[in-house]
C-alpha positions in Angstrom: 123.8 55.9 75.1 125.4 57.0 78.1 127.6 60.0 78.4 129.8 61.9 81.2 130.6 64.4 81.1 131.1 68.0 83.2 127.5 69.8 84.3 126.4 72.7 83.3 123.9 74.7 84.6 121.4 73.8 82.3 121.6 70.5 84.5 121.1 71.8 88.0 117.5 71.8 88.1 117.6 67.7 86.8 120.3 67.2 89.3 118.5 68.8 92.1 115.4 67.2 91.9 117.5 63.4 91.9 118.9 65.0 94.7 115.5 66.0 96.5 114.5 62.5 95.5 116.7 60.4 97.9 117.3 63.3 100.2 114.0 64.5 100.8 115.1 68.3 100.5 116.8 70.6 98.2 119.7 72.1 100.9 122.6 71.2 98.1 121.0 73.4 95.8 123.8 76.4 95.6 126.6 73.7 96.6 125.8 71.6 93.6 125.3 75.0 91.4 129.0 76.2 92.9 130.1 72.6 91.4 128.6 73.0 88.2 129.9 77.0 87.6 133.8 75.7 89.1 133.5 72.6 86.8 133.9 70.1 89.7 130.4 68.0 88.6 130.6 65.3 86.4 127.1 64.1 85.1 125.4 60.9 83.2 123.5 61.7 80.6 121.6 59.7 78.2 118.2 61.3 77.0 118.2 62.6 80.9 120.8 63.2 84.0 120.7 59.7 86.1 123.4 60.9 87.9 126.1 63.1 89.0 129.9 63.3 91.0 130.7 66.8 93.1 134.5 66.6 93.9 137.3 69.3 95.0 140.7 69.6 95.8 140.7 70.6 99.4 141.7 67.5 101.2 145.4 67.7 101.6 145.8 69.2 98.0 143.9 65.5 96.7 140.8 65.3 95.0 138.4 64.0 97.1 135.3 63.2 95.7 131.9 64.5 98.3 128.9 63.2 96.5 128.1 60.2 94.0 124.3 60.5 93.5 122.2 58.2 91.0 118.6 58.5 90.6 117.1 55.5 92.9 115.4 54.0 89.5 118.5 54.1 88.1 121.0 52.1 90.4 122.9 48.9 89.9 123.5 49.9 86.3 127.1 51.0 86.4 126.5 54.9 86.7 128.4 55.3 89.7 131.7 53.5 88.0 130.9 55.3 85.0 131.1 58.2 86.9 134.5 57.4 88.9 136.4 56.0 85.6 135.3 59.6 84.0 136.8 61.4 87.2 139.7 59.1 87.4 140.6 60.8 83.8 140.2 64.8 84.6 140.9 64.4 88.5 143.3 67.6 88.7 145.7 65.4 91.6 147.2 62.0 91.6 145.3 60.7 94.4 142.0 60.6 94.8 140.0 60.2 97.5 136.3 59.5 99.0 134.5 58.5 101.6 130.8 56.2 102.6 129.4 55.5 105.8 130.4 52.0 107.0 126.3 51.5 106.8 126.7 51.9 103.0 127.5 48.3 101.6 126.4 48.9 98.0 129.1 52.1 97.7 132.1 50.3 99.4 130.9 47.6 96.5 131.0 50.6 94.0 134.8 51.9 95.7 136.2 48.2 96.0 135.1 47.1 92.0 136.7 50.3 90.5 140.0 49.3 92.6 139.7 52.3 95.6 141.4 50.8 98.6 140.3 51.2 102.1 142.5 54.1 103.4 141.1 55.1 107.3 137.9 56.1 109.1 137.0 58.5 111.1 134.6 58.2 113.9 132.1 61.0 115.8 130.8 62.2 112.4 127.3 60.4 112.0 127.1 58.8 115.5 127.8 55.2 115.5 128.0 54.7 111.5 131.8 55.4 111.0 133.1 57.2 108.1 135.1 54.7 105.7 137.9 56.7 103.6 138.7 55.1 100.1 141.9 55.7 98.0 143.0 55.4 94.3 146.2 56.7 92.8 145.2 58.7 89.3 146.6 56.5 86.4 148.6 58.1 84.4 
């Protein structure tokens, strides 16, 4: 059965090492143990973590979520939307935001199927991959 829900530290080390697994490297340790301890991670659980959602609220008082991460054995089975849908319920603003490299087809797919609207881009941050911004308004 698959449950979201907010991390808790208990998770971090399960988290991590899906992180270390499509990163390579474990530099979001403490930002990803910040998220868990200021309940801004949401995580999928079934009998393990397949994934997890850091957000905050520092983009023009909006959530904004920073980092949809899914184990790579795990994708193209609905985690990510299950993921967003959970967020789009305890998002602490009525606009939420995100963003993907214009590179990333599969999570414009994810953004675009759960209804996030293209909303900008903004160039000069990964050189000559754009930065796509995505939009939702929190239903209410």
């Amino acid at each position: 059965m698959r449950n979201v829900a907010i991390a808790q530290l208990s998770d971090l080390e399960s988290m991590v090492k899906i992180d270390r697994q499509v990163t390579g490297h474990e530099n979001r340790r403490s930002e990803i143990e910040r998220a868990i301890m200021e309940e801004r991670c949401l995580a999928v659980k079934s009998d393990k973590i397949t994934g997890f959602l850091l957000y905050h609220t520092h983009f023009f008082e909006s959530t904004f979520v920073t980092l949809i991460i899914i184990a790579p054995e795990e994708r193209r089975k609905g985690y990510a939307s299950s993921l967003l849908r959970q967020l789009e319920k305890v998002a602490p603003t009525g606009k939420i935001f995100s963003s993907t490299n214009q590179s990333n087809h599969e999570m414009q797919k994810v953004f675009e199927k759960n209804g996030y609207s293209p909303s900008g881009v903004i160039d000069n941050l990964d050189p000559g991959d754009p930065e796509m911004i995505y939009f939702k308004l929190k239903e209410t």
